[in-house]
N, C-alpha and C positions, 0 to 999 in steps of 0.2 A: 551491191552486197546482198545476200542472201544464205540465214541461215535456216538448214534444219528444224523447226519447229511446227508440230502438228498443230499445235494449238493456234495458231497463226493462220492457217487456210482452212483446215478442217470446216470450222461454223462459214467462213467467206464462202467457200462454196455450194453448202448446203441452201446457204440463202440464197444464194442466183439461181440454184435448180428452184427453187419453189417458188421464188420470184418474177422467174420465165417460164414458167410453166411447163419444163423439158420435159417433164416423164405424163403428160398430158398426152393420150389418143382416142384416137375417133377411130369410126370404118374405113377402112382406104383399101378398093378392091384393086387397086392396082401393085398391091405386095401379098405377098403369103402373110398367113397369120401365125402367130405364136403366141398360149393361152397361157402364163406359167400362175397357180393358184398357190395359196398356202393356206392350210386349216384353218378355220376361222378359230381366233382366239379369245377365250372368256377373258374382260380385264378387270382380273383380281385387282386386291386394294395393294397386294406385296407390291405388284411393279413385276419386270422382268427380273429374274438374274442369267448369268452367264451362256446354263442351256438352253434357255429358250431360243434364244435366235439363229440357234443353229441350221435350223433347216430353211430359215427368211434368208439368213447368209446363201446359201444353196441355189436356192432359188432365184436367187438376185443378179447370181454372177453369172445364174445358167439365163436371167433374163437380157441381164448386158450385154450379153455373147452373141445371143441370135438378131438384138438390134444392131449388133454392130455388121451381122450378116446378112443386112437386110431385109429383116422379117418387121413388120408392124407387130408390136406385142402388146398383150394385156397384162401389167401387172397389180394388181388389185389389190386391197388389205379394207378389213372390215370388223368388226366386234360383233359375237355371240352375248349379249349386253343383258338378255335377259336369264335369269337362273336364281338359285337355293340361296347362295352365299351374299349377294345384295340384300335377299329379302328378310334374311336370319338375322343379318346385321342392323335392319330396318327395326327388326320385333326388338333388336337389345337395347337399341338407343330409339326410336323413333322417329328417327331420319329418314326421309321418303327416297327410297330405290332408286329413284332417276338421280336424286344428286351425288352419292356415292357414285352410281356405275358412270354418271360424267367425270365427278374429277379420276374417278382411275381410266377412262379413256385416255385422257387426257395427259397423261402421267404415261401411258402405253405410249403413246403418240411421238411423246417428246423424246423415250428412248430408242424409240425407231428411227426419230429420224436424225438423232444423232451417229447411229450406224451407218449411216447412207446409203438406206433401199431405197430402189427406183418405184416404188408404187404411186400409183396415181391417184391421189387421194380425192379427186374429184369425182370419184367414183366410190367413196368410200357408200359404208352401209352399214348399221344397225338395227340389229332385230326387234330392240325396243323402243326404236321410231316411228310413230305411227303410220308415216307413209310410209315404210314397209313393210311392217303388220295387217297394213289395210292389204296387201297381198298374198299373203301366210292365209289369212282368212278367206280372201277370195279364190286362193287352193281347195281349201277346206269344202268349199262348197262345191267346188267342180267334182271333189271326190262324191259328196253327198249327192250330187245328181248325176252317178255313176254307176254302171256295174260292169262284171266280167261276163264276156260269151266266150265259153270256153271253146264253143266251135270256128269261134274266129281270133282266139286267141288272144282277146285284147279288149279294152274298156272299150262301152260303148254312152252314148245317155240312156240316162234312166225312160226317157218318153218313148224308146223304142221298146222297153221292157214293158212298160203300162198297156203299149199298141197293143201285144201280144196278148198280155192277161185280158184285156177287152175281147179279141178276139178267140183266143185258145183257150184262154187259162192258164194253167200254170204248164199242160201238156206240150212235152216239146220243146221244153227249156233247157238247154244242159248252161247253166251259170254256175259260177261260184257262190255260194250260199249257206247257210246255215245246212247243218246237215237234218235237223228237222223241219225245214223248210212247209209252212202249210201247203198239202195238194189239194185245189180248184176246180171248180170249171168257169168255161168264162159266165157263164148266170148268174156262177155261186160268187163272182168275181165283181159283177155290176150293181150284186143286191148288197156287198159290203159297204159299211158305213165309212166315213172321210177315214174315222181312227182306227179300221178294220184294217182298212187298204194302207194305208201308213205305216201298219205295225208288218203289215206282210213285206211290204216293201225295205223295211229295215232289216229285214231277211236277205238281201239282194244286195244293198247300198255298200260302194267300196269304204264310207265311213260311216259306221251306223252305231247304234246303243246298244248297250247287253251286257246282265250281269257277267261278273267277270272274276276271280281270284286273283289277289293283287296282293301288292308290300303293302301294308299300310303300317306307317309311322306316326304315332299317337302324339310324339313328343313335338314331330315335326306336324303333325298335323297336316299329311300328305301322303297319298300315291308314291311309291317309288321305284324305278325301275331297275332290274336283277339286276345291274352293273352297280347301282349305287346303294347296293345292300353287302355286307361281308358278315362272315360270321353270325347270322342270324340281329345284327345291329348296321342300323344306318353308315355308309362309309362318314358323311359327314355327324360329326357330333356325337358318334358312337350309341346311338339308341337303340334299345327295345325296336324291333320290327315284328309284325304278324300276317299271319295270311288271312283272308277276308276278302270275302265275297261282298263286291260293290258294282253299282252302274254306272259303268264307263261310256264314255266315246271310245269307238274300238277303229284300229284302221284293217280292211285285209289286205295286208300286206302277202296273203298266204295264195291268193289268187294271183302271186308274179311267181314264186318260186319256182318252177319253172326254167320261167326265162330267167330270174336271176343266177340260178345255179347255170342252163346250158350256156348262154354271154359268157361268162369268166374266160373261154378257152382263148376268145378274139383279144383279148387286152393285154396288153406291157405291164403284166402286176408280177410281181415276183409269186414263185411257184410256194411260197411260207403263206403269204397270203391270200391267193385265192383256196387253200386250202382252209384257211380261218375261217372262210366263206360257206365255203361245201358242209366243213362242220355245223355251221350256225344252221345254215336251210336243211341239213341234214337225211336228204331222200333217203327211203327205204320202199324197196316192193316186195311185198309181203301178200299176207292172207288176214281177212277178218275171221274168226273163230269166235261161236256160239257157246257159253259154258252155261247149261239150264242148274239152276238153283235148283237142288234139292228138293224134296216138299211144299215150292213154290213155284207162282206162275212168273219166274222174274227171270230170265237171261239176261248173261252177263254177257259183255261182246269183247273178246281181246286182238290188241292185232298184233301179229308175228311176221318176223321174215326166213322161220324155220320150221315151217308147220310140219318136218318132217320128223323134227322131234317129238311131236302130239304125245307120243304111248310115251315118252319118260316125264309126262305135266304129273306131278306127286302134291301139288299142292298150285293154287289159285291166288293173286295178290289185288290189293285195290290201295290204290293213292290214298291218304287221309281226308281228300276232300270230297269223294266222291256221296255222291248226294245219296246214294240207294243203304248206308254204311247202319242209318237208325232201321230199315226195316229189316239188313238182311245180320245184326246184331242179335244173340240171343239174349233173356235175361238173364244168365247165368255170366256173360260175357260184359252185361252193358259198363258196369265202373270200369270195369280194364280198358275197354273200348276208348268210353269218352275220356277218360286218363292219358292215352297212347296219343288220340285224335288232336286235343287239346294242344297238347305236346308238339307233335310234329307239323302242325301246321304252320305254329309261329317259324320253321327254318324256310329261309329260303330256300327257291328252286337251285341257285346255282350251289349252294352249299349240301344240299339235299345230293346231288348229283356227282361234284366234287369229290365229298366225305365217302370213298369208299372201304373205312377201316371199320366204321361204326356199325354196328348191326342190330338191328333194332324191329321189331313186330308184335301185331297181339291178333289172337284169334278170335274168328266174330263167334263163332260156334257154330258156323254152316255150312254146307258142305255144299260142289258142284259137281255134274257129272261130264266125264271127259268123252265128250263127244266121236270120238274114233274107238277109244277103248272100253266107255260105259262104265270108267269103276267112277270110283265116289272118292274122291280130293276134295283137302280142308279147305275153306278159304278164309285169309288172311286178311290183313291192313299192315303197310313196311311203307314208311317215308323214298325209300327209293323209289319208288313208281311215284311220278308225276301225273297231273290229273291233265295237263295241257297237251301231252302226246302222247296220240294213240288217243285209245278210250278209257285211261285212267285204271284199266286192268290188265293186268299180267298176267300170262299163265308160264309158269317156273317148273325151267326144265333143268334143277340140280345138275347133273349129269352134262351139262352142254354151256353152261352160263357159270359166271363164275360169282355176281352177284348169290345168283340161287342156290350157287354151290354152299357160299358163309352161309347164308343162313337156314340153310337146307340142315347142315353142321351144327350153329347154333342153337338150332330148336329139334333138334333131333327127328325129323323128317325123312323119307328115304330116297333114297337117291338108286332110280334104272337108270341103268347104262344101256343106252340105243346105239351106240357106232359100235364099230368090232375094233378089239384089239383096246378098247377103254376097261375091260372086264376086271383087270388086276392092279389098274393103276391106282395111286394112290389120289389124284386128282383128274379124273375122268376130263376137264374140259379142256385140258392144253391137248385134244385131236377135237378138233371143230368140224368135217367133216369124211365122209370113208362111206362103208359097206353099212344098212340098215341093222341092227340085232333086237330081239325083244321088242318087234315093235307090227306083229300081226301081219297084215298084206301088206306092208312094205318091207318086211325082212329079204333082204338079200340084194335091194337096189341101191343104187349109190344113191350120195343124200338129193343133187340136184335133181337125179330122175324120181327119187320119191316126193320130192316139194310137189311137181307135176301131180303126182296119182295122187297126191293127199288132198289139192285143191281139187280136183276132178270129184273125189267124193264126198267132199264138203259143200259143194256145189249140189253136188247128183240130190245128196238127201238136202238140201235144204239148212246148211248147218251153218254155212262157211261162203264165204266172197275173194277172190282180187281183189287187193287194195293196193293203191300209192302211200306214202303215209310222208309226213312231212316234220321235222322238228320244229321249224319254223313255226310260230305261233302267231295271229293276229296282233296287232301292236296295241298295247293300251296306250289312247290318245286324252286321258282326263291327267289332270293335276287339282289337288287340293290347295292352289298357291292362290298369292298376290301376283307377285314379278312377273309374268307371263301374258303370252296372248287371249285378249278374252275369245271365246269359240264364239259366233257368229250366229246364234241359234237362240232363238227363242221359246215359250209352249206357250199353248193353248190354253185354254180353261179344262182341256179334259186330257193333258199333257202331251198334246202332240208337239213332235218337235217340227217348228219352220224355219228358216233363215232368212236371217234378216236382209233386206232388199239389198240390192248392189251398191244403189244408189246413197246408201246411207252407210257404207263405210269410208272409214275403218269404222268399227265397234270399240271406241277407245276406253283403254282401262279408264275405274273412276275411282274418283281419288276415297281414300277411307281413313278412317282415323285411327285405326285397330290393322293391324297387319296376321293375326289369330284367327282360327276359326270364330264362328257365334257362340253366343252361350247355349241356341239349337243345334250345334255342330252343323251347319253349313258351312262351305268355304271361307274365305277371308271378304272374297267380293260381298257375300253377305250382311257386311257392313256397310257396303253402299247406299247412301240417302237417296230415294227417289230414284232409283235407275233401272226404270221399269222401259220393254217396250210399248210406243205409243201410249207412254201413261199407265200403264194396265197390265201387261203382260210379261210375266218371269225370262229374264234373260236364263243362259246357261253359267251357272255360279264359278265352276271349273273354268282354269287353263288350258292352253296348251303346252305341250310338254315340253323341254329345252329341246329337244333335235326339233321341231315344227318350223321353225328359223333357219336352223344349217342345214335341211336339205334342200333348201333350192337357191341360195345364197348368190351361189355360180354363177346364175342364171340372171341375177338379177344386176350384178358387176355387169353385165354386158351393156345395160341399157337404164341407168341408175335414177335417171330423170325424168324416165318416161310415167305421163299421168293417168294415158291410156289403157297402160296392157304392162301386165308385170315384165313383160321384155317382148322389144318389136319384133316381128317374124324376119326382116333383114337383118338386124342386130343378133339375131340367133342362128340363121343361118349363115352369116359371115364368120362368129367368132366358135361355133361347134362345140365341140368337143375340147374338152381342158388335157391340154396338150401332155401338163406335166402335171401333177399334185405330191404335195410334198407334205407330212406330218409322222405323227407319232402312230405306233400299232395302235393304240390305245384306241383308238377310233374303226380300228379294224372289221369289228363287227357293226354292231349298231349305226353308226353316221354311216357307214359306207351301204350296208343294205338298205337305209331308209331312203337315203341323195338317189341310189338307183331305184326304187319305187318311186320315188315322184318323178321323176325323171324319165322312168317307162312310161308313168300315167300321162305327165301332158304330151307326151310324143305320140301313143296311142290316140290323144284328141285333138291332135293336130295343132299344137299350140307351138310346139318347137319339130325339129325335121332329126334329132341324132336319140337314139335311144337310150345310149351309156353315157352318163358324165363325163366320164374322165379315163381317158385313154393310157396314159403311163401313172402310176401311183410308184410316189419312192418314200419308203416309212424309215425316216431316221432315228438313228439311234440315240440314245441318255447319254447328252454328260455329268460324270456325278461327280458331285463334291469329293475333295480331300480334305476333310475332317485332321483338326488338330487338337491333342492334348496335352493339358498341363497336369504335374504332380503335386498334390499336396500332400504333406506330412501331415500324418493324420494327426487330430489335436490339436493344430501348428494354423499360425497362418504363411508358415514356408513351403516353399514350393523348388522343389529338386529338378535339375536339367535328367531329360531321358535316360542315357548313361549312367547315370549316379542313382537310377532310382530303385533297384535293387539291395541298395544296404539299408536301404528306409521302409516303414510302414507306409506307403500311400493312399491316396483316393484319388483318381485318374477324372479329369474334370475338362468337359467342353471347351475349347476357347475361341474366339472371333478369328477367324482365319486372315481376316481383314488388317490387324497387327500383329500376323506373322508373316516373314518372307524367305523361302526355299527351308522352311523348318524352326527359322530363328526368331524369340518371340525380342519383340520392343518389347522392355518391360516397365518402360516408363508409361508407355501408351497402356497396358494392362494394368496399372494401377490405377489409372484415369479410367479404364473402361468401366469398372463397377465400383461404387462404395465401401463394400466391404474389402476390397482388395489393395485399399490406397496405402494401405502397410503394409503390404507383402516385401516378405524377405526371400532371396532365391539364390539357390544353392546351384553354383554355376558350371561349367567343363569347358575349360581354355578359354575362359572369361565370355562364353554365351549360355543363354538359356534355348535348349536346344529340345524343341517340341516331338512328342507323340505325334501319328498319322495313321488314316484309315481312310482307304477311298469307300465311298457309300452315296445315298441318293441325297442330294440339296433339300436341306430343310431348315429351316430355322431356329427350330432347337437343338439344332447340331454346330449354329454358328456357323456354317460353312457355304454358305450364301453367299455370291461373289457379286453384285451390284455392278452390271457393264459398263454405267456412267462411271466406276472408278477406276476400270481397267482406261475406260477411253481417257481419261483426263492424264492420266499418267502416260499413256503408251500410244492413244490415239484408236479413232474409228478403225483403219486400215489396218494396223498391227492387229486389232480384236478381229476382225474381219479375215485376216490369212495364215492366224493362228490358228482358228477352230475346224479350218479345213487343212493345218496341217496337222491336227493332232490324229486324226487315222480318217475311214473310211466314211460317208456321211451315212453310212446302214448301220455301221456298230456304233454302239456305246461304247464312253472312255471315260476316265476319269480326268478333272479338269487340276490344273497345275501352271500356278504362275511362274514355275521355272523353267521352262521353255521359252518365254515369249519375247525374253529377252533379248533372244537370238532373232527371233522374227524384224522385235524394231530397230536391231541392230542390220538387219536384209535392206532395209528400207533408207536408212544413212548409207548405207554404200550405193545404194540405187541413185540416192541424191548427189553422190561425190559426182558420179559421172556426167552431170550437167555442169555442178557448183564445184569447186575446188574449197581447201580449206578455208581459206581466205573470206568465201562466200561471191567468189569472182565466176562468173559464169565461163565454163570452159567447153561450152556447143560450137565445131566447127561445121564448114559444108564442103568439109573434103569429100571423095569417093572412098567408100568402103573397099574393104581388104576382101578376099574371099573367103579369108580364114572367119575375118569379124563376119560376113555374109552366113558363112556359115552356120556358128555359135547364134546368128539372131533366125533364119529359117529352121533350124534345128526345135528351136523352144515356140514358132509359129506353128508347128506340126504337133508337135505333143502338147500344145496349150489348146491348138483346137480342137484336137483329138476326147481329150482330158474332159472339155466342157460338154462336148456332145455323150459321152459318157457319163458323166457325172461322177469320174475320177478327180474329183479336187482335191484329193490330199497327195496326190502324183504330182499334181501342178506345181505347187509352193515351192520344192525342191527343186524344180525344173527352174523354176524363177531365178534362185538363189546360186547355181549352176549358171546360168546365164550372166547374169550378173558377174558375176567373181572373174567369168573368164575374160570378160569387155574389160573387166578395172585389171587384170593382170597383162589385154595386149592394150592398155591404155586408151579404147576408142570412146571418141564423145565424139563420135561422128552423128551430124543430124540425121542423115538416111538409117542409120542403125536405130537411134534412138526415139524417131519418133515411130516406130513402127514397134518396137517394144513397150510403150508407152500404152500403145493400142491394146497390146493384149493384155498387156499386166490389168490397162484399168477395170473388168470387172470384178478384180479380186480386188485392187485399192481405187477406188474411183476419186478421192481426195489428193492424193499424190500424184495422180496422173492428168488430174484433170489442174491442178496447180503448176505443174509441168509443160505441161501442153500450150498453156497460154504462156507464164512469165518467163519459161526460159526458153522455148520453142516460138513463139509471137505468134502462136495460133489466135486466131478472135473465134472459131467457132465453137463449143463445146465438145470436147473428146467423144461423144455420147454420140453424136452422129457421125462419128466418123467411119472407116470402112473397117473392118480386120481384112489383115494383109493376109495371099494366097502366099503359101510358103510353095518353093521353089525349089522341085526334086530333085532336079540335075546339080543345084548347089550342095546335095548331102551326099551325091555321090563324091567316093575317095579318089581324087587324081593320082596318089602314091600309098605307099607300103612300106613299114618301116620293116624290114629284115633283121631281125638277130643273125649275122655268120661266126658259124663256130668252125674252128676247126682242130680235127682229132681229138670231138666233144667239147672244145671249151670255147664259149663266148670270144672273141677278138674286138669285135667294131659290130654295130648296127650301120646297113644303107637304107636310105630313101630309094628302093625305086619305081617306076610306073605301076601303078596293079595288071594292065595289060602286058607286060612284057612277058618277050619268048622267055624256054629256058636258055636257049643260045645267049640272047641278049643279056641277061641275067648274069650269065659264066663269063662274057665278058666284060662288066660290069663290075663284075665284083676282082675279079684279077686284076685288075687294073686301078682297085683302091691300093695305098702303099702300106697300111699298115697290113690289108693279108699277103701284097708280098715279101711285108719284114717274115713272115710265119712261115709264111711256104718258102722260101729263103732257096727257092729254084730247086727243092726237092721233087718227082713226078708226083702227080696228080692221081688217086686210085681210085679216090671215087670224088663226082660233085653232083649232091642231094640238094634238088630245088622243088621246095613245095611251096604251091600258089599262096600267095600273102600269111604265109606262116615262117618257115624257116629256111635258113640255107646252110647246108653241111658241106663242107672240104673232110676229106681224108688223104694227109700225105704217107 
């Protein structure tokens, strides 16, 4: 006897997988590999709910699928463990970071694996264990004893750039570096002091020091970077944020762009996202442009990528940060100045950038001259212009920009019109480019051939350069935290920076009793008793920042145990490239530009052999909550059903979606849910209290938080599992809906009939299959393999459920049918199939190694043709016959049924219309 219950096998088989180590691999060059990744996850204290595992689900059935087709795979899962939200939690209650972020692993862990992914948790990884932060730091250092030759394209050591300064000097270097770079000779080079040569060399170093304009959050008492800023206030905890110049650890990251932008073209990334990409590193070729200051010896240097517009520059702009802002400030200007300054500095860059409504500037009171046409333009201060791209100055061409346009407008500025045919228009920049006008020796050339003769004579006199220019900006690599990796570096007594020997990592955080800056505002590590090195010398007080961790994570799943080398050079060339990577946009920019810089860097130093991480990237999409609400009567503590709630005064109030089902509130459980609610009265419609709905994003003050532990206890792992891939496409976003799923664990009882009978009698024969049954089970062997190698799963489910119905309607519980569908169903339910496989099939080995079956073409070809014949237009009978058949054979075939010669009744024949597997016409 055998009933239907999940709760019955569901945990039985999860234990034998963990217990036997099933989802456990090694190198084995004797199969292809298969890498499938999933984002590394912070483990918040919530837990998961419903959306999270959508893309684990993905990735899981797309990992079951290729073992079953004989591929060795990796599938890995790991914890981003250090971050904000542990150590904010630390500062509230005093609780030390590690034991929160343990039991929420831990709490992660548990809902995982009641889902039932295949990851190998022997391979698992956290970034705030210190054997793997002892190699986030020994990164760190490989960058610090690193630069770019741009003549070779690629990082090389630092010792070869030393050789050179010994011998050359600085001549003859083309690297990536500071653009004030000190120029050398090698003399001037050997007579420099240890902290001379140091500081020059931090001029060069892929990770080096250097003031820097940053978020700083007073409240957090930290660094933060432009994604975790909104609105001018920290995304977390809603703060005050300002801009502030500080001494970072900086990476250059701006020495790949490059090769980060040209790569994109070779990867399986959807054409949405490497666009995200192109924006972020942002190339422009342009021109550098000289604007001399007025009655000063000060040049201003702007860069452009339409220096054709020069004759319409009516005015000059500079960033609020920019340094030169107090000399080139008049007195007559300074209170406006430092008022505007003040002001705009505190918004962020991306909100600065964003906010194109707001129009905002103050004038310094000094004028430049415009280098092509010699008149004298104002020059300004406007938060629009960034200080981090380009050179923090603008030159504003009204007439062709549409920023310059507003405020051109705004401040009553003048606006030349340089293209033709903008002369009348009410908004000169919607023509971007045309014929030159009013614009001297270049009147009359198109814009492109004037960009040409414009740099020609910004060159000739000395005024103007060719330039690349880049959006991408070096990465700020300091944090003002606890929670974080400590940086590897120590100073000197005259503040040079060293790092700490090899031999003496990790650099383990040390424990402190304050998680706050100092009362000297140093970091939080500043609270450390005694944690000097060799006794004596200042470590670096800063962390590293949360991506320091996830971008080389990858990398380190390959070879998790290894003590020697953050991952072996076999283990790195067997397992490559990640096959598949599955997450959120959300990661779009930042994780995925930094994983490919470190990623180029150790490939450049020959530490791994593939350049790009991750070959296919699929970014799934939101499930969002369906939000439910109740009616109160205002005043009342009665509460009206939807329907009714129109003849009432109400107040529309949140409620736990968790006691409601398909709209219908329990309203016993709702009195029990809050205190104040244990008297509620409810005004009802056909004896239900019948909820409000709003699909929106999952949160928890919206109650609509679906906790997957309760979906599974109710409906089971496998229902949660082939629900989420049938609710639509794994790229879109849906909103999630427990009315649906019913249907799903109802797929799954008929799936069981077909072994078990009501009874709970097993009804698996070893007859031979039908062709018809052959059919219906190759049919969904074809679209289920199809589906997976796609990564169409919301195709699949239906196809399942289509299968199924058709075996219970020709009655087969044939073992040849069933256990080959058993095969394919299990990456989508691995609990059911793998409970199957054994007790009603007497397999001993686990489904998981078993093969998927080659589905069988010639079985889906049609052996007949059902015909409609009509005759003198009207339907009579349908025949079966051959698809092959003549039309001769056909005309005798069909005469020769009796009911078309009740109709043709021996009258002649005028016409017979026979079209191949469509229809058959008589006309008597």
């Amino acid at each position: 006897m055998s009933e239907f219950n999940h709760n019955s096998f569901e945990p039985k088989w999860q234990k034998y997988w963990q217990d036997n180590n099933i989802y456990k691999t090694d190198v084995d060059t004797n199969k292809p590999k298969f890498y499938a990744l999933d984002m590394f996850p912070y483990p918040s204290g919530a837990g998961l709910h419903v959306g999270h595992p959508m893309g684990y689900i993905a990735s899981d059935i797309v990992s079951r699928f290729k073992r079953l087709k004989g591929f060795n795979v990796l599938h890995p899962m790991g914890f981003d463990s250090f971050g904000l939200p542990a150590e904010q939690y630390a500062i509230e209650t005093g609780q030390h970071p590690a034991i929160t972020t343990e039991a929420n692993i831990s709490t992660f862990k548990g809902q995982m694996n009641k889902i039932g992914f295949s990851f190998d948790w022997n391979r698992e990884v956290q970034t705030s264990s210190p054997e793997y932060y002892r190699w986030t730091q020994w990164i760190f250092q490989q960058l610090f004893n690193a630069w770019y030759d741009k003549d070779a394209d690629k990082a090389k050591d630092i010792s070869e750039l030393v050789a050179h300064f010994k011998a050359n000097g600085s001549a003859g270097i083309n690297a990536e570096c500071d653009d004030d770079a000190t120029q050398f000779t090698a003399e001037e080079w050997k007579g420099f002091s240890e902290l001379e040569q140091s500081q020059i060399l931090l001029q060069y170093r892929l990770t080096f020091l250097s003031e820097a304009m940053v978020n700083w959050c007073p409240a957090l008492g930290t660094v933060l970077a432009n994604d975790e800023v909104k609105d001018g206030v920290s995304e977390r905890g809603g703060h005050p944020v300002e801009r502030k110049k500080m001494k970072q650890w900086m990476m250059r990251i701006t020495a790949y762009a490059d090769r980060l932008l040209n790569n994109l073209e070779g990867l399986n990334w959807s054409d949405a996202l490497k666009e995200m990409q192109r924006n972020w590193i942002g190339k422009s070729i342009g021109c550098e442009i000289d604007f001399k200051v007025a009655d000063s010896d000060i040049t201003l240097t702007a860069f452009t990528t339409r220096v054709d517009t020069t004759f319409g520059v009516t005015y000059v702009v500079l960033a609020p940060e920019h340094e030169l802002i107090p000399e080139l400030t008049t007195a007559e200007q300074k209170a406006a100045v430092d008022e505007y300054v003040e002001t705009a500095k505190n918004r962020s860059e991306r909100e600065r950038q964003s906010d194109v409504k707001t129009v905002s500037g103050v004038f310094t009171g000094s004028y430049v001259i415009n280098p092509l046409s010699g008149e004298k333009v104002p020059l300004w201060i406007a938060d629009y212009v960034l200080a981090g791209y380009g050179t923090g100055v603008v030159m504003a061409v009204p007439s062709s920009d549409d920023r310059d346009f507003r405020f051109a407008n705004n401040f009553d500025l003048p606006i030349v019109r340089v293209i033709e045919g903008t002369e009348d228009m009410e908004d000169p920049t919607e023509v971007k480019k045309g014929k030159m006008i009013n614009s001297g020796f270049l009147n009359g050339l198109e814009s492109d051939e004037a960009i040409k003769v414009a740099i020609d004579k910004l060159v000739t006199e000395g005024k103007g350069k060719a330039k690349v220019n880049f959006r991408i900006r070096d990465a700020v690599f300091s944090r003002q935290r606890y929670w974080g990796e400590p940086v590897p570096v120590y100073f000197d007594n005259d503040g040079t920076p060293h790092l700490v020997p090899d031999n003496q990592l990790p650099l383990d955080l040390p424990e402190v009793e304050n998680y706050l800056p100092t009362p000297e505002g140093d970091p939080p590590l500043g609270n450390a008793k005694d944690w000097k090195f060799d006794n004596q010398y200042n470590y670096e007080l800063t962390t590293m920042p949360g991506w320091a961790g996830s971008s080389w994570y990858f990398l380190r799943y390959m070879d998790p145990q290894n003590k020697e080398a953050f991952v072996s050079k076999e283990a790195a060339e067997y397992w490559n490239q990640v096959d598949l990577y599955v997450g959120g946009t959300e990661h779009a920019t930042g994780h995925l530009l930094y994983s490919r810089f470190w990623n180029m860097f150790l490939y450049d130093m020959g530490f791994i052999g593939h350049e790009e991480p991750f070959q296919r990237i699929v970014n799934q999409g939101m499930i969002q909550g369906r939000s439910n609400f109740v009616y109160r009567v205002k005043g009342t503590n009665q509460f009206v059903s939807h329907g009714l709630k129109k003849d009432y005064e109400v107040q529309p109030l949140y409620v736990d979606v968790n006691i409601v089902e398909n709209d219908v509130l329990d309203t016993e459980k709702f009195k029990q849910w809050r205190k104040d609610y244990e008297n509620a009265e409810f005004i009802l419609e056909d004896g239900k209290y019948i909820c409000g709905h709003v699909v929106e994003k999952m949160s928890k003050s919206k109650y609509n938080v679906v906790n997957p532990d309760v979906v599974i206890e109710k409906y089971g792992a496998d229902t949660l599992r082939l629900y989420e891939m049938f609710l639509g496409p794994i790229e879109q976003s849906k909103p999630w809906s427990m009315q649906g799923i019913d249907g799903v664990w109802k797929f799954l009882r008929k799936l069981w009939r077909l072994f078990y009978n009501d009874a709970g009698q097993l009804v698996v024969v070893d007859e031979k299959a039908t062709p018809e049954e052959l059919k219906i089970l190759h049919k969904t062997i074809k679209k289920a393999g199809e589906d997976m190698e796609s990564l169409s799963l919301n195709t699949t489910v239906p196809a399942f459920m289509v299968c199924v119905n058709e075996l219970a309607s020709a009655k087969c519980h044939k073992k040849e049918v069933l256990e080959k569908l058993l095969v394919i169903l299990s990456p989508f339910a691995p609990h059911i199939a793998e409970e199957l496989w054994h007790e009603a099939l007497g397999n001993q080995d686990s489904i998981i190694n078993a093969e998927f079956p080659s589905f069988d073409a010639s079985l889906l070809v049609e052996a007949s043709h059902t015909y409609p014949v009509s005759i003198n237009g009207k339907m009579r009978v349908k025949l079966d016959l051959p698809v092959d058949i003549s039309q001769e054979e056909a005309k005798e075939a069909v005469f020769a049924n009796e009911i078309v010669q009740k109709w043709v009744d021996g009258k002649p024949v005028k016409k017979f219309i026979f079209v191949p597997k469509r229809i058959v016409n008589v006309v008597v």
